[in-house]
Structures are given as C-alpha cells and as structure tokens.
N, C-alpha and C positions, 0 to 999 in steps of 0.2 A: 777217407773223404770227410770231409768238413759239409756238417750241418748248415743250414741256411739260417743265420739268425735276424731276424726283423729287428729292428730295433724302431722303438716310439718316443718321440719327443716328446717330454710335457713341455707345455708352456702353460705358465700360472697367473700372468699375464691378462690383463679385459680391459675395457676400452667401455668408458662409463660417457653414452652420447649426451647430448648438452638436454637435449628430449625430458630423460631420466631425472635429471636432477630436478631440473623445475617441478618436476610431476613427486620427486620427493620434498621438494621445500615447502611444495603447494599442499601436502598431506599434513606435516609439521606446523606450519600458520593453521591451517584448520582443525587440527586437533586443539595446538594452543587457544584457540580463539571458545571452541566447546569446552573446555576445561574450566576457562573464565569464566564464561555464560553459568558453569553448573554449579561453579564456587560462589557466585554473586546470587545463585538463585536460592540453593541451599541456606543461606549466610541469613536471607531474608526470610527464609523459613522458618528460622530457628528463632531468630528476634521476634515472630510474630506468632510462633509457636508458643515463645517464653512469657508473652505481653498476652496471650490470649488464656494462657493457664493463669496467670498472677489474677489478673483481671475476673477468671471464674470460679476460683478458689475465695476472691474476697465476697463475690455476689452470694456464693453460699455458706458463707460464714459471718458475714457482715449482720447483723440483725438486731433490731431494738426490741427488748421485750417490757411491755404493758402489764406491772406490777398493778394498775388498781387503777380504777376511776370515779372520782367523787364528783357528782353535782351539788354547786351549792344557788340557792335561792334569792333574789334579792328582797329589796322591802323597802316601808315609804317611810320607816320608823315605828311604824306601829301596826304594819299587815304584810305579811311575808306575799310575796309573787305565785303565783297558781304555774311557776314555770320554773325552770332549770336554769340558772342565765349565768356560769361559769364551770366549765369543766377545771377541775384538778386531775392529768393526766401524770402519772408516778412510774418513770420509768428507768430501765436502766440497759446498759449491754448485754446481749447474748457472750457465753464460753464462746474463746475464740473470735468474738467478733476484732474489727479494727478500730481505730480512734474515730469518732464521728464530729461533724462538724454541725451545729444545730443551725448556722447562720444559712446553710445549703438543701436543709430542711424543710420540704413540703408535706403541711399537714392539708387534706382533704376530709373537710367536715358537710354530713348531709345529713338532713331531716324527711328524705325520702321528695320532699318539695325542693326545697334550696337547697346550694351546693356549696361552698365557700373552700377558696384555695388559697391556704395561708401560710406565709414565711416567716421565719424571726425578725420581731421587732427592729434590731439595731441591722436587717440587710436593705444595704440602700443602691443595690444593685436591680433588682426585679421591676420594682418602684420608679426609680430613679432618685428615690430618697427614701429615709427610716419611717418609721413611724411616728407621727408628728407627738411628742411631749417627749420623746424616749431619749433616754439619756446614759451614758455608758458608765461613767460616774455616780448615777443614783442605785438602790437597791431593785430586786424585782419586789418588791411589791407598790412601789411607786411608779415603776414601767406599767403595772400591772394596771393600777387606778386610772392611766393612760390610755390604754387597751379599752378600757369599759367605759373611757367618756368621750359623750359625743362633742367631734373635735372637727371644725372643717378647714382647718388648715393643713398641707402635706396633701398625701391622697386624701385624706375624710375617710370616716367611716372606719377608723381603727380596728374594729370586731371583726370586721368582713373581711381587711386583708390581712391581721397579723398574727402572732400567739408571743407570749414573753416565757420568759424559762427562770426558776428558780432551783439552787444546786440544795442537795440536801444533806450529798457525801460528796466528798472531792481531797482525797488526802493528800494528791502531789499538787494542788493547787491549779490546775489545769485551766478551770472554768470560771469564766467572768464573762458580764453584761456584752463588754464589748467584743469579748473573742470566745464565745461557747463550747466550745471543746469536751465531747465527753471521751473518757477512756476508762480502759475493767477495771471497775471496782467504783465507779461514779453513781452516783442516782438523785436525779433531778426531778423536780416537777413543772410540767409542762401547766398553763393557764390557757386556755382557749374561751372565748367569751361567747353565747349564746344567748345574749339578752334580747326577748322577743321584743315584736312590737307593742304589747302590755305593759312590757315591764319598764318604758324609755323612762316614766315619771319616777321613778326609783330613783335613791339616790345613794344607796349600801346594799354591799353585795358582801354578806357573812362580814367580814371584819374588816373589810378596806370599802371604805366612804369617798365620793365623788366630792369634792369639796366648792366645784362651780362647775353648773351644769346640770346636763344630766344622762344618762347610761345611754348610749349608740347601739341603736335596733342594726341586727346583723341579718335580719330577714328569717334568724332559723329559728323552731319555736319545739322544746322540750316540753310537754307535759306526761302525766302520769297517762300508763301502758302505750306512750306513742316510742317508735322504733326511733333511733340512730345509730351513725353510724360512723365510724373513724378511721383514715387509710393513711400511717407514716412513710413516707419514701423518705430513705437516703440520698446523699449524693451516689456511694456505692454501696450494693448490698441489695437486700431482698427487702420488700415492705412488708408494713406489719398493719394488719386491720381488727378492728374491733367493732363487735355487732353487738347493742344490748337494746333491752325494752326498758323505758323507764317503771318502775313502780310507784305506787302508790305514797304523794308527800308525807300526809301525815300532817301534823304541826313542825314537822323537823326541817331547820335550815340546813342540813349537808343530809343529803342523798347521798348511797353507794349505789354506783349505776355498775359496776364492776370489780372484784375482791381478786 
C-alpha cells in the first residue's frame, strides 16, 4: 500500500497593494527631507563653531602691553605748570597677540572727575572727520603740536577727542600716520594730551611748542598724589588698563607716572 503523500505548493509570489508603496515613498521623502534639515543644521554649526573659536582665541591673545608712562609738564617759558599736561604712553604687542589697528583704537582717559574717549587722530570715521590740523604726510610730532592746540575748527577741542601715535620700532615698515598698523615686534608711543584748565596759557609742552595760540583744556587735570587712570580697548582683543598716582614734580619737566 502506498503512503499518502501531501504535497504543498510554494508560491513565491506577493502582491505589493498601491497602499504600500505610497506609505513606502512617503518614509523615503521624509527621511530624505531630515537628512537635509540635519546636514544644513550641522554645516551651520560648524561655521559658527569655527568663527566662534577664531574669534575667542584672538580676544585672548590679542593684547596691548603698557611698557611705561611719562608725564611731561607744560610752561609759559619761564615756570613749568603745577600739572601733567601730556602723557607719553610706550607700548607694544603681547606674545601672540594679532596685528592691531590703532585707527579702531579707543583710549578711555579719567581723572576720577572727567572722562575723555579718544580715537586716533587721522579716524574720520567716529567724528565724521580727522582731527582738525592732522595731517597723514606730516610727522607725529607735528600731529602732536595739533593735538595740544586749541583749535575750533573740525570737532574743537582736539585733547578731549583724540591721541596721535608715534612709531619707535617698526622694522617691516608696517606703520604710518595714515595707516597705524602695529604688528610683533612694533613699539610705538602713544601721546594723550591732559592739559588742564591752568595750564591753557602755555604755550610748550617739553619740546614741542604751540607756534599760534594756545594749549586746548581737555577738562582733566593731573597733579601731584592725584589718581588716574587709563583703559586701551582694541577692535579685538582684551583691554589693557593702567591705574597710577602721580607723585611729587619736583622742578622736573617729565614725570614717570609708570616704568
């Protein structure tokens, strides 16, 4: 007798309804669609990742250091001023720092009373023009003679908004009147004018002489044991401040207010 055998069809065979597919296309567009989203979100991450470290790397490396600051004294020819009435600020780059721009330079000078916020001479940006005598072609100490005289053409009042810059090292040539530029290994001195309200009848400040006129009260007044005070900001970078007391003149026309 012969066994019973079952036999089973495969069929390999399926039947994919129209349902299926859409509900697969519709996974596909949305997966693609997320995929995008997280490539373009990424992408922005990274850019602003990369622009946020450059950017924090220069604020803490960027830095001006305050080699010295001399006060010198003016006089009428024959009696020195019982006041301070120009800083010589001697300064140069921090290791590491970047190339700095002095024209984008905000110096913040106080006498604990007055406050003065000054830009370089030749920025005719802030202003809407330079500092009226300054000249990009002349030397700084003729900027400088500019700076200390009372001038009311331009804004007026030269002392109260400006500071002029003379170079002292500059070996790749970087730095001039008209385009300030310091970079490592520069050292400049910075002139900030503080000629009090005593001292306007003056007409010589240490060795540069007003030739018509006479010295522009900047409202801040240095004398002996009185505080100031000095805040450099960068365009970028960390600022640098300087706190001193003046001492005692003396008969001496340059004061070290800081070594």
């Amino acid at each position: 007798m012969k066994a019973n055998r079952h036999l089973m069809r495969k069929d390999e065979c399926g039947q994919v309804g129209i349902g299926t597919l859409i509900i697969f296309i519709a996974m596909v567009l949305v997966a693609a669609v997320a995929a995008a989203v997280l490539i373009q979100t990424s992408g922005v991450l990274q850019d602003r990742a990369q622009s946020t470290g450059t950017q924090a790397a220069q604020e803490v490396s960027t830095n001006m250091m305050i080699k010295s600051i001399e006060g010198v004294r003016s006089s009428n020819g024959t009696e020195l001023s019982d006041t301070v009435d120009l800083l010589k600020v001697k300064v140069a780059l921090n290791i590491g720092s970047s190339a700095m721009d002095l024209n984008q330079f905000v110096i913040t000078v106080t006498d604990g009373v007055t406050t003065n916020d000054l830009v370089y001479a030749g920025n005719d940006k802030t202003h809407s023009t330079a500092m009226a005598g300054f000249s990009s072609s002349a030397n700084a100490s003729a900027n400088t003679i500019q700076l200390l005289t009372n001038n009311t053409t331009g804004v007026g009042e030269n002392g109260k908004y400006f500071f002029t810059v003379e170079k002292m090292r500059d070996d790749d040539e970087s730095f001039s009147q008209d385009s300030p530029i310091m970079n490592q290994g520069d050292f400049v001195t910075i002139y900030i004018s503080t000629v009090g309200n005593a001292a306007t009848g003056n007409t010589a400040v240490g060795d540069l002489t007003v030739s018509s006129g006479s010295l522009d009260n900047t409202g801040l007044t240095i004398e002996p044991r009185s505080t100031f005070s000095l805040i450099l900001t960068p365009e970028a970078g960390s600022s640098t401040t300087a706190k001193f007391t003046a001492p005692s003149f003396g008969l001496d026309t340059n004061i070290a207010l800081k070594a």
